[in-house]
Biotite code that builds the C-alpha atoms (Angstrom):
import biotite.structure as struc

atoms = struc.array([
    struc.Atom([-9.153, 10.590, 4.785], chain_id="A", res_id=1, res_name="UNK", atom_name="CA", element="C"),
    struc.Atom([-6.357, 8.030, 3.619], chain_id="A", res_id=2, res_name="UNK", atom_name="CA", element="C"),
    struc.Atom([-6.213, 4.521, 2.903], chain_id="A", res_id=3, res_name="UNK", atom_name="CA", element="C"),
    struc.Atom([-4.669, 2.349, 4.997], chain_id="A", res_id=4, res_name="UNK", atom_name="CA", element="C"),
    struc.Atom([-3.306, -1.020, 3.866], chain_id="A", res_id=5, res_name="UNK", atom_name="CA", element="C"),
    struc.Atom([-5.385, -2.876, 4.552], chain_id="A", res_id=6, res_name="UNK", atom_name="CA", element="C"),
    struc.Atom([-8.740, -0.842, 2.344], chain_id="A", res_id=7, res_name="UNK", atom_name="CA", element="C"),
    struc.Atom([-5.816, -1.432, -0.608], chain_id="A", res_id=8, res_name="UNK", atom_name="CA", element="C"),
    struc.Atom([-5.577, -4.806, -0.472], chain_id="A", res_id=9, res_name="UNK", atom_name="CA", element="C"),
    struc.Atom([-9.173, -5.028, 0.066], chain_id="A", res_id=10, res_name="UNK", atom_name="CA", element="C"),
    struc.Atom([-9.782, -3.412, -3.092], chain_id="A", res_id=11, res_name="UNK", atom_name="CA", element="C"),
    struc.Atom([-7.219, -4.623, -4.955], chain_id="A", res_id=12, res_name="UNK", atom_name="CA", element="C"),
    struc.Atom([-8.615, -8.465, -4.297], chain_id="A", res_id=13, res_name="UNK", atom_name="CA", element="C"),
    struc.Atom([-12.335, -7.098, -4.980], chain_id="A", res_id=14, res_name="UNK", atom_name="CA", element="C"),
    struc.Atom([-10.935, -5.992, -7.805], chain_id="A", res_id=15, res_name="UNK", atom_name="CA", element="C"),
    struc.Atom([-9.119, -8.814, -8.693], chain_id="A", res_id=16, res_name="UNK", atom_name="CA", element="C"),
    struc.Atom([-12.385, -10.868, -7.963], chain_id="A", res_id=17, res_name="UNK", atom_name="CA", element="C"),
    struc.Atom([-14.850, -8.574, -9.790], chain_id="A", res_id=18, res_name="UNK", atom_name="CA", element="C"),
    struc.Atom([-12.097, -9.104, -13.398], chain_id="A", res_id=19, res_name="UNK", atom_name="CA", element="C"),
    struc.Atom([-12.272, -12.444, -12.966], chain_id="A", res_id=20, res_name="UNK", atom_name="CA", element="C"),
    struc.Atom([-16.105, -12.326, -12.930], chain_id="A", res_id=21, res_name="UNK", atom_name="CA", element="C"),
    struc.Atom([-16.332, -10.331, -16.453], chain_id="A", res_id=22, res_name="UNK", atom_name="CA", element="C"),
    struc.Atom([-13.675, -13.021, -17.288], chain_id="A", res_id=23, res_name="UNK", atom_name="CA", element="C"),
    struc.Atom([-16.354, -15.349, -17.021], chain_id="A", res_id=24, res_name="UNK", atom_name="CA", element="C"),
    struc.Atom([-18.970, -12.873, -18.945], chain_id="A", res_id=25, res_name="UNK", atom_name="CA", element="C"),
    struc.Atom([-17.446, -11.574, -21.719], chain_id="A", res_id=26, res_name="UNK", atom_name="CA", element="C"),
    struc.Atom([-13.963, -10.640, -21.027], chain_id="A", res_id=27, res_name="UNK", atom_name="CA", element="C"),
    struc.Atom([-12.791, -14.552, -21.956], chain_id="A", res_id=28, res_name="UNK", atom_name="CA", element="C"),
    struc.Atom([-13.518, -13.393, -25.373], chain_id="A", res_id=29, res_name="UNK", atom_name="CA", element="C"),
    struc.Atom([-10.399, -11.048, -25.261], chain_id="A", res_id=30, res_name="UNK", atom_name="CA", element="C"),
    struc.Atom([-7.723, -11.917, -22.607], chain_id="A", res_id=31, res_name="UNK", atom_name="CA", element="C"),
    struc.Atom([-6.372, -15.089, -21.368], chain_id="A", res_id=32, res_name="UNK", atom_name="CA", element="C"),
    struc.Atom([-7.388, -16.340, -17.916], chain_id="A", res_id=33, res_name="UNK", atom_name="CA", element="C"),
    struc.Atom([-3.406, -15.721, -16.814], chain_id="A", res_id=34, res_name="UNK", atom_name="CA", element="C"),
    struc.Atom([-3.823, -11.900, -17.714], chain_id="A", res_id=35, res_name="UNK", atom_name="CA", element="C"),
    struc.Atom([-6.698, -11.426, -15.070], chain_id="A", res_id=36, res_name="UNK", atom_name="CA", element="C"),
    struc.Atom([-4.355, -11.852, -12.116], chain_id="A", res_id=37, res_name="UNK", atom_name="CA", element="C"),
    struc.Atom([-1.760, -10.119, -13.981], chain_id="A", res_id=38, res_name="UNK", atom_name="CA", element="C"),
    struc.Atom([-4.142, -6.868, -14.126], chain_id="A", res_id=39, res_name="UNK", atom_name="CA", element="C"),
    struc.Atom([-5.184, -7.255, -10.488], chain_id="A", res_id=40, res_name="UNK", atom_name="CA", element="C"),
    struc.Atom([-1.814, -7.548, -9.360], chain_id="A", res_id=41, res_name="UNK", atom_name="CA", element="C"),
    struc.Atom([-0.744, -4.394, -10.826], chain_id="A", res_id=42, res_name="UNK", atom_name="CA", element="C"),
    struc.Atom([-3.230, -2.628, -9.914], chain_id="A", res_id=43, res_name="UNK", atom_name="CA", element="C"),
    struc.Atom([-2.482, -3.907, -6.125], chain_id="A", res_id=44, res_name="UNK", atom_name="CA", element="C"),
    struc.Atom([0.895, -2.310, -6.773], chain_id="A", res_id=45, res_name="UNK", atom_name="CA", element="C"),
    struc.Atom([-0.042, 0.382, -8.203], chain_id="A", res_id=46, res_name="UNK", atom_name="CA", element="C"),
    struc.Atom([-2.254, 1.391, -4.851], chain_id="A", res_id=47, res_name="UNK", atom_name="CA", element="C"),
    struc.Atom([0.249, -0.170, -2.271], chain_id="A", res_id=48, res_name="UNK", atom_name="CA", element="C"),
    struc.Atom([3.504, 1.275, -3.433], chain_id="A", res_id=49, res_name="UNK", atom_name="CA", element="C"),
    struc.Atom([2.050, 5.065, -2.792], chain_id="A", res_id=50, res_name="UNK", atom_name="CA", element="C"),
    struc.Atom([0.968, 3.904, 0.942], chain_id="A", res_id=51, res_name="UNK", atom_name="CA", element="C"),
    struc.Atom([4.374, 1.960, 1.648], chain_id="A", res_id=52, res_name="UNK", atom_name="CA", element="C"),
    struc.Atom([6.447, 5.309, 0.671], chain_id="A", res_id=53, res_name="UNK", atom_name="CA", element="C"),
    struc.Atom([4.333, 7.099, 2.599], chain_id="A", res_id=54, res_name="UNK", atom_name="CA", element="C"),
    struc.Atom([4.435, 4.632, 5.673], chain_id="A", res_id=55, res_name="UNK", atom_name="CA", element="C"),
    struc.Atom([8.718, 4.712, 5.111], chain_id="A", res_id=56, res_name="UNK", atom_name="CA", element="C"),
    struc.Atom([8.399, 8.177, 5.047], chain_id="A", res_id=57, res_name="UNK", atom_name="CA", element="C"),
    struc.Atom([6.915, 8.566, 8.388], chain_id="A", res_id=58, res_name="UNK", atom_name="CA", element="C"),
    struc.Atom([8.768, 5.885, 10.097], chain_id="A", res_id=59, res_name="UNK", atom_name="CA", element="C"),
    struc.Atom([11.850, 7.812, 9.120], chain_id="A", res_id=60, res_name="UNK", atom_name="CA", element="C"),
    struc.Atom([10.289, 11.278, 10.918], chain_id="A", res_id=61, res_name="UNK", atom_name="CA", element="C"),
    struc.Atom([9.329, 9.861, 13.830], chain_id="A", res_id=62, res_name="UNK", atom_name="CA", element="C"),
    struc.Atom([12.641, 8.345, 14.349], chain_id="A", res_id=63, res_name="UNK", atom_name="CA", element="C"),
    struc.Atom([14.241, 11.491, 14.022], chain_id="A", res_id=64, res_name="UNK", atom_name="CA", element="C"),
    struc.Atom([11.963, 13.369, 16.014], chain_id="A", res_id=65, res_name="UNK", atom_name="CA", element="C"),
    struc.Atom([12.384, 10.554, 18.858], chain_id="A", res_id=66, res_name="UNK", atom_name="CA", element="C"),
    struc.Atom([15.877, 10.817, 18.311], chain_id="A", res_id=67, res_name="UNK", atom_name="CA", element="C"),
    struc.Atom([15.581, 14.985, 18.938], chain_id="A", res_id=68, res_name="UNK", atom_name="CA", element="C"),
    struc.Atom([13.477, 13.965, 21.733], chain_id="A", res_id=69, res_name="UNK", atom_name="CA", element="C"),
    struc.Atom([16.088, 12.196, 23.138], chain_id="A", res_id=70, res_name="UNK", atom_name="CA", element="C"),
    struc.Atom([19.226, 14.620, 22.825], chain_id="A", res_id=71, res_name="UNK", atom_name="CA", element="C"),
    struc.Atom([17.528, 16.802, 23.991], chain_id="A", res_id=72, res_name="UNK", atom_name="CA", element="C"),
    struc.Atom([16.352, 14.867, 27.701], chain_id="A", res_id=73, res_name="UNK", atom_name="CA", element="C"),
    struc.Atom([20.345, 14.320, 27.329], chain_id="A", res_id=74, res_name="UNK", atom_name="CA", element="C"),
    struc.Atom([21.523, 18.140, 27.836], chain_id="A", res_id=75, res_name="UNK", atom_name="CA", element="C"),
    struc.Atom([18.844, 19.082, 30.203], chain_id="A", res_id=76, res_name="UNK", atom_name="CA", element="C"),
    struc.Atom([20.384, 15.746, 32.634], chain_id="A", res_id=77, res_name="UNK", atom_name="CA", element="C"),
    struc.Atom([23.909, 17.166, 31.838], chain_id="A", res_id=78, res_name="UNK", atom_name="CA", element="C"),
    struc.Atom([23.083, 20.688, 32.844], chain_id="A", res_id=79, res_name="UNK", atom_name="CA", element="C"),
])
């Protein structure tokens, strides 16, 4: 089973949320406040750049294949 984009960006904002949290706790102790959203955003790209390749990558077959599809209802109505 894969993500979709949506579960990303779902966990990349819980994420996001739960490192602000410990930036309440403890983590205030060692990072700025600016660095929290810093982390969470990378880590949002680092989940969402995998999916949007993949979703490019499909986009790109099923064009082709629809543009098979298509020669291909061409020749039979020439023949």
């Amino acid at each position: 089973m894969d993500f979709g984009f949506g579960d990303r960006v779902f966990v990349s904002v819980m994420t996001t949320f739960g490192l602000g949290f410990l930036w309440l706790g403890w983590l205030e102790k060692y990072l700025p406040i600016w660095i929290v959203p810093l982390i969470g955003l990378f880590f949002a790209l680092l989940l969402i750049i995998p999916w949007y390749r993949k979703f490019i990558r499909e986009k790109k077959a099923e064009k082709e294949e629809l543009l098979q599809m298509r020669n291909g209802f061409e020749k039979r109505m020439e023949s």
